[in-house]
C-alpha positions in Angstrom: 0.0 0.0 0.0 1.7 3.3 -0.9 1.6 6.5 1.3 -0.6 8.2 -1.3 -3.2 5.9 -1.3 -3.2 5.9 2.9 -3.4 9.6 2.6 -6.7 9.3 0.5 -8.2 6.3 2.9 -7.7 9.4 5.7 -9.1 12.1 4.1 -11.8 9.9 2.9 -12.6 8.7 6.5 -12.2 12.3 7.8 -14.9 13.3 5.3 -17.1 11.0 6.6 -16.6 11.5 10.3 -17.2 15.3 9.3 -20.2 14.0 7.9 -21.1 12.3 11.7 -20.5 15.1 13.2 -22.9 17.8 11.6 -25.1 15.6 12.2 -24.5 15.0 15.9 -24.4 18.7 15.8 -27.6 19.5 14.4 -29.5 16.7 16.7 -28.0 18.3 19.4 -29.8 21.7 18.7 -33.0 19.9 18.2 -33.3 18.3 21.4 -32.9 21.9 23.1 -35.8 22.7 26.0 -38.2 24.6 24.7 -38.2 28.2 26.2 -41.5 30.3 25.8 -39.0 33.0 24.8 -38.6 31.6 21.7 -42.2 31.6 19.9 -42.5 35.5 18.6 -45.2 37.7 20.6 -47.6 38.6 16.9 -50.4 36.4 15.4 -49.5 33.3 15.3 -50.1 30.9 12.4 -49.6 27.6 11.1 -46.1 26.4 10.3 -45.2 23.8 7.5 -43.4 20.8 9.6 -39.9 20.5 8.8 -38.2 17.2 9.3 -34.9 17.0 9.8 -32.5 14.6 8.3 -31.2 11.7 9.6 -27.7 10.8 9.6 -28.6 7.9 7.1 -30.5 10.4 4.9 -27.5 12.6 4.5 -25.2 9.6 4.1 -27.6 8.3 0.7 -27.8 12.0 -0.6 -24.1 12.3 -0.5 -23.6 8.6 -2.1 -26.4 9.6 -4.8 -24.7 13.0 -5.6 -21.7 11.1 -6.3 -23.3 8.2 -8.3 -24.6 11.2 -10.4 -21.6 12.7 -11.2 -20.0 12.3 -14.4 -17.0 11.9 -14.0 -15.7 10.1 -11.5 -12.1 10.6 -10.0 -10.4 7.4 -8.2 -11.3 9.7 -4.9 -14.8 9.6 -5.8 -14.8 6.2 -6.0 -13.0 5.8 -2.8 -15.2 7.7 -1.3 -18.7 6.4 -2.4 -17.5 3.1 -1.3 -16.6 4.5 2.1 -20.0 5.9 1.9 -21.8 2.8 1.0 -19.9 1.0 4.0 -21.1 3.7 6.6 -24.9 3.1 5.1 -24.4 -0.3 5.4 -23.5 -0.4 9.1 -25.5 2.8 10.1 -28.4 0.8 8.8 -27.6 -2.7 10.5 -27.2 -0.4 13.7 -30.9 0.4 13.8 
């Protein structure tokens, strides 16, 4: 195994733990208490529900996005198998 291709299995794994993260990070804020502060004083009206994404949803719209790009460099390709593994295990997990 050359160093190159170690260098590219770490970026590729600290892509995906970035990936993790943010969405750690954004569960996190949406399992804040509720403070009555924060609903505004006017008329109040209905609100469209947002759902947020999983970490699983984020993980198949980044693998799609990179099954949809035309040309694929051999770090694309590292990286949407890297991907496919996460899925894969985030998906036996549950």
């Amino acid at each position: 195994m050359k160093f190159s291709d170690l260098v590219k299995i770490v970026a590729v794994g600290a892509l995906v733990y970035g990936a993790y993260k943010l969405g750690e990070k954004k569960g996190q804020k949406s399992s804040l208490p509720y403070t009555p502060a924060d609903e505004p004083m006017g008329d109040i009206q209905d609100a469209e529900v947002v759902q947020e994404k999983s970490e699983s949803d984020f993980i198949q719209e980044l693998i799609d996005s990179l099954r949809k790009k035309p040309n694929k460099t051999a770090k694309d390709k590292n990286t949407l198998e890297l991907l496919e593994i996460k899925l894969r295990q985030l998906l036996k997990g549950l």
